[in-house]
KEKE-3310 file (N, C-alpha, C; in steps of 0.2 Angstrom, whole numbers, plus 5000, padded with zeros to 4 digits):
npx = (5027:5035:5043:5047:5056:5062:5073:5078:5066:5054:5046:5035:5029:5029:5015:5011:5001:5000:5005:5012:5015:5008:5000:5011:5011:5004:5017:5030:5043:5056:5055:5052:5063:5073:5066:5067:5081:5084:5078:5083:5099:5113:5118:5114:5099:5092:5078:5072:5057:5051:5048:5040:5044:5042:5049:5058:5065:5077:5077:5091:5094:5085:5088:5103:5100:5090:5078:5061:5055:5042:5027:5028:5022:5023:5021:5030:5046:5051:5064:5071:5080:5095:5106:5101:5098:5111:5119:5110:5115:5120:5113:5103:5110:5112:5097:5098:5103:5114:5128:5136:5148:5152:5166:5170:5164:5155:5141:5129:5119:5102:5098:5089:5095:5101:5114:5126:5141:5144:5154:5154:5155:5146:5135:5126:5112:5107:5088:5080:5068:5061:5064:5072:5073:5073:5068:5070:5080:5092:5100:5114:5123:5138:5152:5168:5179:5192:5201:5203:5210:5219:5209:5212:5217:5206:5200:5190:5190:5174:5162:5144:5132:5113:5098:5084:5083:5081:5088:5099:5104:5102:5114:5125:5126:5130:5141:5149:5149:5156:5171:5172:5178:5163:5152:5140:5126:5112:5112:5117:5125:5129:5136:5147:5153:5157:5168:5177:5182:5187:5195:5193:5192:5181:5166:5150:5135:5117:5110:5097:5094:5090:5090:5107:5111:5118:5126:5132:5135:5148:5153:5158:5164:5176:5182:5187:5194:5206:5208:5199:5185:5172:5157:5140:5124:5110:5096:5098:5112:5120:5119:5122:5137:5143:5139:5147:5161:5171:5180:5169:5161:5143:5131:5117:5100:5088:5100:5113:5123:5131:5132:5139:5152:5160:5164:5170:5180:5188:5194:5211:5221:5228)
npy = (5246:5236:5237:5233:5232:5231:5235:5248:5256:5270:5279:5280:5268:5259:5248:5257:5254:5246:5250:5261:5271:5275:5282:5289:5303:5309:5309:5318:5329:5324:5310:5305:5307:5300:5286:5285:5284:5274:5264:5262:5259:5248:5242:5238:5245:5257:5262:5271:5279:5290:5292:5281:5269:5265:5256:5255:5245:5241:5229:5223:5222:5216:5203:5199:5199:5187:5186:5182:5184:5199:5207:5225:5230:5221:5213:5222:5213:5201:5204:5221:5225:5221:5231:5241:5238:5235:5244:5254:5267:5275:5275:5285:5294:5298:5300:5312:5321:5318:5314:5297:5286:5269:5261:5245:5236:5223:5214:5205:5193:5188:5173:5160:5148:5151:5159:5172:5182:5196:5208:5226:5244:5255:5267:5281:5293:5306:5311:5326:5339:5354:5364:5358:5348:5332:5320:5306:5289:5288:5272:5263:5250:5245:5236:5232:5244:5241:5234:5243:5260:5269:5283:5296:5297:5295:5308:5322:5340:5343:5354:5356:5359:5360:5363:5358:5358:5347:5336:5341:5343:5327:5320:5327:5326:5310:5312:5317:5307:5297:5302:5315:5334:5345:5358:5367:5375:5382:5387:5393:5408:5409:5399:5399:5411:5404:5397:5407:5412:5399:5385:5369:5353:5347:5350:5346:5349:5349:5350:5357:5373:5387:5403:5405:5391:5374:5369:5382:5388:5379:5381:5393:5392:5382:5392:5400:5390:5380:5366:5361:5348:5343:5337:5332:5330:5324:5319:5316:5308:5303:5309:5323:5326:5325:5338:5347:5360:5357:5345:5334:5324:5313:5311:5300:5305:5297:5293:5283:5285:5275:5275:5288:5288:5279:5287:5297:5291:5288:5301:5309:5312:5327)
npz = (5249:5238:5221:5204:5189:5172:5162:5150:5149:5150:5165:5160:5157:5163:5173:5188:5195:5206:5214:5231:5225:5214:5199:5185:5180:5193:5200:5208:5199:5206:5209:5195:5187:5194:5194:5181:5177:5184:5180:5168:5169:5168:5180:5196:5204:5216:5223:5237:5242:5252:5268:5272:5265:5252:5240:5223:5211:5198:5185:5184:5200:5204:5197:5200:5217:5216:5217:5214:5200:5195:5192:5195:5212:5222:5236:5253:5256:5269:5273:5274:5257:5253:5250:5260:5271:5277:5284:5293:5300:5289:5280:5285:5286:5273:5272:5279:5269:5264:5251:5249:5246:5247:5245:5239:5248:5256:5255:5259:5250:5251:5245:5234:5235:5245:5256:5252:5250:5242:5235:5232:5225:5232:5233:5236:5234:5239:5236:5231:5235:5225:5234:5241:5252:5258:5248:5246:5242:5231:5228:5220:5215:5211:5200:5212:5214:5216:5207:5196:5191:5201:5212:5210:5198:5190:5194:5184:5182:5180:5171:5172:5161:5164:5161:5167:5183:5194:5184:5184:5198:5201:5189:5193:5207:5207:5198:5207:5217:5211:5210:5203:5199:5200:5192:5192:5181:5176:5162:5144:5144:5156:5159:5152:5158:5167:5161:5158:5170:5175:5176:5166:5164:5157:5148:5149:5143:5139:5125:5120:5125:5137:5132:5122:5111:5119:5111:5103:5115:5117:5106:5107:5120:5117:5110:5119:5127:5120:5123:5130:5134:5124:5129:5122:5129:5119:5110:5098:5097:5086:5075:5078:5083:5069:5062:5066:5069:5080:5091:5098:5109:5111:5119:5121:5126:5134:5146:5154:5171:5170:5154:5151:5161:5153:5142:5149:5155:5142:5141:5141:5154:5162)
capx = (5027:5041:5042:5051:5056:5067:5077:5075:5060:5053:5042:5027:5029:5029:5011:5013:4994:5000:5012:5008:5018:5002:5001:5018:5007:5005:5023:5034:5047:5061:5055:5051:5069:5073:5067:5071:5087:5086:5078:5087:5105:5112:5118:5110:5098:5086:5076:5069:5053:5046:5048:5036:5051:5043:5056:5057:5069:5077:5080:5098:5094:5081:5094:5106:5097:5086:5071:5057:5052:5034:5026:5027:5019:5024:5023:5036:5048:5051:5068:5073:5087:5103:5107:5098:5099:5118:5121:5105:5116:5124:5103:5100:5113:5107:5091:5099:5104:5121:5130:5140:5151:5158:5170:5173:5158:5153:5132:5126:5114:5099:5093:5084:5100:5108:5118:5131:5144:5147:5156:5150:5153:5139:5134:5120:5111:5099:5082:5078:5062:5064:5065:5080:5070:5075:5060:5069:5084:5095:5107:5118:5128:5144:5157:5171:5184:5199:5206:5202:5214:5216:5203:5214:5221:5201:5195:5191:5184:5169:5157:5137:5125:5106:5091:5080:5086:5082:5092:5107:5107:5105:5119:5131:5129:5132:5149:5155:5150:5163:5176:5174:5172:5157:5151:5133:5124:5109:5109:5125:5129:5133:5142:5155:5154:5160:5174:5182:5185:5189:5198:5187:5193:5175:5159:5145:5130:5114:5110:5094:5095:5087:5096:5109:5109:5122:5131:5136:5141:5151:5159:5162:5171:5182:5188:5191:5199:5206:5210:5190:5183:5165:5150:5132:5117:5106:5091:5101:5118:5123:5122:5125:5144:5147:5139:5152:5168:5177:5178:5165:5158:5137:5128:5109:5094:5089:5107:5114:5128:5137:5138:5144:5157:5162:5166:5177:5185:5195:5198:5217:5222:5236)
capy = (5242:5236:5237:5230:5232:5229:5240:5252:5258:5275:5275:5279:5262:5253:5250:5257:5255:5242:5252:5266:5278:5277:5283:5295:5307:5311:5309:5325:5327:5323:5304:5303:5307:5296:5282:5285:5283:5267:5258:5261:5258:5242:5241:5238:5253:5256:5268:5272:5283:5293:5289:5273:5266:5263:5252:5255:5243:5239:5221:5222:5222:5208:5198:5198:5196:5182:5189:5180:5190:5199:5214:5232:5228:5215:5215:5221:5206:5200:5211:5226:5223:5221:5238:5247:5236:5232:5250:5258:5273:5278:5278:5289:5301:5297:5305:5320:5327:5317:5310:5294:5281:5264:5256:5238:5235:5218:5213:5197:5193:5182:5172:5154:5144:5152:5165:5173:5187:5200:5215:5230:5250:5259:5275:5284:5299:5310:5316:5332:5343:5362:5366:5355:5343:5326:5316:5299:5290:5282:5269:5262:5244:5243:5233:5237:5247:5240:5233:5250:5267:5275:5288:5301:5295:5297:5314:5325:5343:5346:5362:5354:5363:5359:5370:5354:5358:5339:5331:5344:5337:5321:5320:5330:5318:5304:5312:5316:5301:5292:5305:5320:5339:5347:5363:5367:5381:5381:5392:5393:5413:5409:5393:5405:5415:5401:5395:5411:5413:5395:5379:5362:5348:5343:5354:5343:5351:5348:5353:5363:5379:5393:5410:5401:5384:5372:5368:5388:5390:5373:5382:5398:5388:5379:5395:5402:5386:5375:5361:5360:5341:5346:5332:5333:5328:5325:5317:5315:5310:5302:5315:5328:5328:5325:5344:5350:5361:5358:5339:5332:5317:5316:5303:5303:5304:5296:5290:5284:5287:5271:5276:5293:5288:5278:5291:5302:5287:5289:5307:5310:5317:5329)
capz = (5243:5233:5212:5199:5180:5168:5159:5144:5149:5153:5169:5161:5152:5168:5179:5195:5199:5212:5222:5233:5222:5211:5191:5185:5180:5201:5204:5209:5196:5207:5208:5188:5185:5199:5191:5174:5180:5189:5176:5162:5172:5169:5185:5201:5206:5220:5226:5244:5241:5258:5276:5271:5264:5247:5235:5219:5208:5192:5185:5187:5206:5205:5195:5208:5224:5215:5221:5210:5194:5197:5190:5199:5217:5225:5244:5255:5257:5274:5275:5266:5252:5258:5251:5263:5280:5279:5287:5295:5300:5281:5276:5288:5284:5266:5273:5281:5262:5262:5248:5251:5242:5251:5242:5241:5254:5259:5256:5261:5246:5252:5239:5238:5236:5255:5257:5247:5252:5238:5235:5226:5227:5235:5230:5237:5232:5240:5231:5233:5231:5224:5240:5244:5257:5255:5245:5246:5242:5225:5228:5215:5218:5207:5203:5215:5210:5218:5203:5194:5192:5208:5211:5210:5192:5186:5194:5182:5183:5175:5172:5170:5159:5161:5165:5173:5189:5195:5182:5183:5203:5200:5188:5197:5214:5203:5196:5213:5219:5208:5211:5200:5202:5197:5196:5188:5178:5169:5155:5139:5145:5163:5157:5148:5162:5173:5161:5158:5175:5179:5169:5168:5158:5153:5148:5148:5143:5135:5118:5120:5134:5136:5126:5115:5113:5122:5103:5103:5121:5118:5102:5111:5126:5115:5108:5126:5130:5116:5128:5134:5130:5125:5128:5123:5129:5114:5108:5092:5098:5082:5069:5081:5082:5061:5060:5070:5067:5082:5091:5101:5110:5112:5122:5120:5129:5141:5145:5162:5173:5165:5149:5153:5163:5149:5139:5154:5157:5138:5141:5144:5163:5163)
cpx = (5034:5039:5047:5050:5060:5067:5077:5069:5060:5047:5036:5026:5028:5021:5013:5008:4996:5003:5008:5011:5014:5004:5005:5016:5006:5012:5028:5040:5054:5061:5055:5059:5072:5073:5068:5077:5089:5083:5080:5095:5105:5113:5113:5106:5093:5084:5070:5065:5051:5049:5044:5039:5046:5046:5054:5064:5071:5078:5086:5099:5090:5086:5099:5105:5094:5081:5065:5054:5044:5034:5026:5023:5017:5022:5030:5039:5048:5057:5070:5080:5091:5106:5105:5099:5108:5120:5115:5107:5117:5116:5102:5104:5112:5102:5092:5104:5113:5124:5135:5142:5154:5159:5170:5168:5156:5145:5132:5118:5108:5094:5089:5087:5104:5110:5125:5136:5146:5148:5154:5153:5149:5139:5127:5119:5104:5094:5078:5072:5066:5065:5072:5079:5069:5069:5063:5078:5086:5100:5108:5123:5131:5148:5162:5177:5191:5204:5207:5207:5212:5211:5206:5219:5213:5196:5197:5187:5181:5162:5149:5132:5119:5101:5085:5085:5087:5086:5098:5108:5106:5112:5127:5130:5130:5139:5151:5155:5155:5170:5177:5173:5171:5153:5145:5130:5118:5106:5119:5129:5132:5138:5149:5158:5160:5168:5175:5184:5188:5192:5196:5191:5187:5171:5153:5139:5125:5114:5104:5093:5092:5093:5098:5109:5118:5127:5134:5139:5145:5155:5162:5170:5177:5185:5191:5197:5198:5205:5202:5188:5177:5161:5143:5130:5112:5100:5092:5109:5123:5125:5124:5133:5145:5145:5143:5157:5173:5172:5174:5162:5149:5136:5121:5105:5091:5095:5108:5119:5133:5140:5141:5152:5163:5165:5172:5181:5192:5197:5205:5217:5228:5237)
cpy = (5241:5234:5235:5230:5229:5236:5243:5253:5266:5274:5276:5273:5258:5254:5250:5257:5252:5242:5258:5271:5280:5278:5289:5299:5311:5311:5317:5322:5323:5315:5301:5302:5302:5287:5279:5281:5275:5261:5256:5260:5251:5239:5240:5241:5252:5262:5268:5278:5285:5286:5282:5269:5262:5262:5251:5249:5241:5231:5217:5220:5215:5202:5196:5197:5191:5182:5186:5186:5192:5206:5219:5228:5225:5219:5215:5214:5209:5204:5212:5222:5224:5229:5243:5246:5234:5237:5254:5265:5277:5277:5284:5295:5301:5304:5312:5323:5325:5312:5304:5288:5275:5259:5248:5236:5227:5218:5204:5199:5187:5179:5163:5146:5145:5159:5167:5180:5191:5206:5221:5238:5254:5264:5277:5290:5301:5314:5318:5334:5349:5365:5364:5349:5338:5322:5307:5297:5284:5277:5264:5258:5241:5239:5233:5238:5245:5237:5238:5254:5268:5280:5294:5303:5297:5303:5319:5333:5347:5351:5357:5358:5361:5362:5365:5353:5349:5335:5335:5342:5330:5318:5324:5326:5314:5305:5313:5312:5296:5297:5311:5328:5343:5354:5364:5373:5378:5383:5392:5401:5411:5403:5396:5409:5412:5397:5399:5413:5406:5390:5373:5361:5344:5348:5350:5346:5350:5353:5359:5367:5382:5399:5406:5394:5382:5371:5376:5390:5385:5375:5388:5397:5383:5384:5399:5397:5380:5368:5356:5353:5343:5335:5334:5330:5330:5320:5314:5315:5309:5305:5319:5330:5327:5332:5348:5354:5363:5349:5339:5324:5320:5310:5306:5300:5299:5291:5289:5286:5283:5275:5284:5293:5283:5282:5295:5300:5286:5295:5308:5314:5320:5331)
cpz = (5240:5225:5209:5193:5179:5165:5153:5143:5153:5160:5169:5155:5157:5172:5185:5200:5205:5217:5223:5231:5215:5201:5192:5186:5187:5204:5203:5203:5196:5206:5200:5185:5187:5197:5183:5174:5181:5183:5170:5162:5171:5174:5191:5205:5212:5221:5231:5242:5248:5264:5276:5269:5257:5243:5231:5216:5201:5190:5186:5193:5209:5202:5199:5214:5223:5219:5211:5205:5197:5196:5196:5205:5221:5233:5248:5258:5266:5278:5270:5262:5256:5257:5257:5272:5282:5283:5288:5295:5291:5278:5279:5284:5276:5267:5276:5274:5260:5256:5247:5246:5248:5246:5243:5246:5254:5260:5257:5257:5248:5246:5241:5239:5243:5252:5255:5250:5245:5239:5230:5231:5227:5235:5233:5237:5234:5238:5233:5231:5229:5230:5245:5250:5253:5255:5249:5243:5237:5228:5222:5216:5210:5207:5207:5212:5213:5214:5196:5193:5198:5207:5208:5202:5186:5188:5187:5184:5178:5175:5170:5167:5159:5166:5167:5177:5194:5192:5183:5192:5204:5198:5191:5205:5211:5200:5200:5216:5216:5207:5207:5203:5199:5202:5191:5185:5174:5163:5151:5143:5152:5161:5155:5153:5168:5172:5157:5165:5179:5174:5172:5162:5154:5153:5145:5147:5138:5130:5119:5126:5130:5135:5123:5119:5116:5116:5101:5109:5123:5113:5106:5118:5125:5113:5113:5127:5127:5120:5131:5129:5130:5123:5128:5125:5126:5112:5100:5091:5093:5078:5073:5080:5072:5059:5063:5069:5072:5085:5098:5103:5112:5114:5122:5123:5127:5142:5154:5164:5170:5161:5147:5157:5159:5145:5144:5154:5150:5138:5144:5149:5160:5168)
residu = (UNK:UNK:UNK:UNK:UNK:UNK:UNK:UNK:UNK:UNK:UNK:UNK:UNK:UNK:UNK:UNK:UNK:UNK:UNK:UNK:UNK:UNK:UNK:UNK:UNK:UNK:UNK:UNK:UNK:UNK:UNK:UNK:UNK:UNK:UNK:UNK:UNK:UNK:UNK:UNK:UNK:UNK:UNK:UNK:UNK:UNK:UNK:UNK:UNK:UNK:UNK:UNK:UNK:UNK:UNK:UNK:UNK:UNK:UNK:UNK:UNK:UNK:UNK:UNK:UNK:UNK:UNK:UNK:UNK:UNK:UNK:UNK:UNK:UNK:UNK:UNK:UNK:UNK:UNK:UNK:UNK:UNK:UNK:UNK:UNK:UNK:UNK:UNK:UNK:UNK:UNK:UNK:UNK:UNK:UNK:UNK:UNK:UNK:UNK:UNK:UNK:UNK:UNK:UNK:UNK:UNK:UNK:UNK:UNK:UNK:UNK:UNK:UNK:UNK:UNK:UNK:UNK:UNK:UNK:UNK:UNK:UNK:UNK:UNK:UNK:UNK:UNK:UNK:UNK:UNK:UNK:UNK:UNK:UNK:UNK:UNK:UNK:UNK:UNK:UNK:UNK:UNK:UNK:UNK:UNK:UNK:UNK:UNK:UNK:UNK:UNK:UNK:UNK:UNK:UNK:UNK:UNK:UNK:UNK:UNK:UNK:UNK:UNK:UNK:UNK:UNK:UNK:UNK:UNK:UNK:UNK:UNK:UNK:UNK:UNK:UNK:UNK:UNK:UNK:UNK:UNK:UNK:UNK:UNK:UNK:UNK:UNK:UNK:UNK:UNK:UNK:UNK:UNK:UNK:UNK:UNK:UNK:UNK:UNK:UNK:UNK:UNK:UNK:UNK:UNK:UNK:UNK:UNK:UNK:UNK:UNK:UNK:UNK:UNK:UNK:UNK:UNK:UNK:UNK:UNK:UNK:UNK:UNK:UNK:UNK:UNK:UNK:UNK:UNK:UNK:UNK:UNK:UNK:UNK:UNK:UNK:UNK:UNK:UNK:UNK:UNK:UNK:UNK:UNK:UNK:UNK:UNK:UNK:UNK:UNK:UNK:UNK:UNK:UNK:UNK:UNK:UNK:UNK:UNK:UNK:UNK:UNK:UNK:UNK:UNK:UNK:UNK:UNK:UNK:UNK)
# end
């Protein structure tokens, strides 16, 4: 089956009676997050479910392929999305736990005008169970970056705080995928633990953990290390920083990787 939304939506706002990934309610956490994700991205998302190759997509992706609008459970088209058949191997290795970036890449988009050559940076991101066996697979078609900063001009390295171990590896393959590096925790005391021993130019962490919350292991780690850019993830990302007494940026839930990287992209490199 293949599916289709639109964007700013949760996915239990979407009917899935029609696919064979069923109501959310039955869905393993790692796909819920999964498509959270894909549908509220404004970019291009996809998502390959099970060996059965059930596609999932968002409207951004239906917009650009010009694939006719149609609720959740359509029939498989005739061939897969160009995301997925343009390189058979780089899926595979997709499915053996790999995560991959191709730059600048060349899709031949089949729409109902002919055929169109675009470029996009392709991001793919393996989804795990608890166990770490791979459910299924994200991919993510961006503009390309070759008129960009060099890569090496936007890595930054950053600590991850969040105790949903699903979303703390989703969002950590998604920032290394775009050149960062990331190291992960999910409780406020190990976080401290990790930046007294080590120097990150970002501490992204949510707001509510288990012991102290993320807003007192975010003031503690600035007093370790004045220099630390603290970001939340909050449910209230607005007021959050004005209660503040050191500086902070907060993006709020449910947020995507865009506009996260949004925010990195104004933090000064030294």
């Amino acid at each position: 089956m293949i599916a289709c939304a639109t964007n700013n939506l949760s996915s239990l706002e979407v009917d899935w009676s029609r696919t064979d990934v069923g109501h959310p309610d039955g869905w393993p956490v790692t796909l819920r997050v999964a498509a959270d994700l894909m549908l509220n991205s404004p970019l291009p998302t996809l998502v390959m479910w099970g060996r059965q190759q059930v596609m999932l997509l968002n409207g951004a992706y239906t917009a650009l392929s010009g694939l006719p609008t149609q609720p959740p459970g359509g029939r498989i088209p005739a061939m897969q999305p160009s995301a997925w058949s343009w390189n058979p191997g780089a899926l595979e290795q997709a499915w053996q736990g790999e995560s991959l970036a191709f730059p600048g890449q060349a899709l031949q988009m089949w729409r109902a005008d002919g055929v169109s050559e675009q470029r996009f940076d392709l991001y793919y991101t393996p989804l795990r169970d608890a166990d770490g066996a791979v459910l299924g697979v994200l991919c993510t078609l961006a503009p390309p970056s070759a008129a960009a900063a060099p890569a090496a001009s936007r890595a930054l390295k950053m600590l991850v705080v969040e105790d949903n171990l699903d979303a703390q590896y989703l969002v950590c393959e998604m920032l290394r995928a775009i050149g960062h590096e990331v190291d992960a925790v999910a409780d406020g005391e190990r976080a401290l633990q990790y930046i007294d021993e080590h120097e990150y130019d970002v501490l992204f962490t949510d707001v509510s953990l288990p012991g102290i919350s993320g807003v007192e292991a975010a003031r503690r780690a600035v007093a370790l290390r004045p220099g630390l850019h603290v970001i939340f993830a909050s449910g209230y990302s607005g007021t959050l920083t004005q209660q503040l007494d050191f500086p902070a940026d907060a993006i709020q839930k449910p947020y995507d990787i865009e506009q996260l990287q949004a925010i990195l992209e104004r933090i000064p490199r030294t």
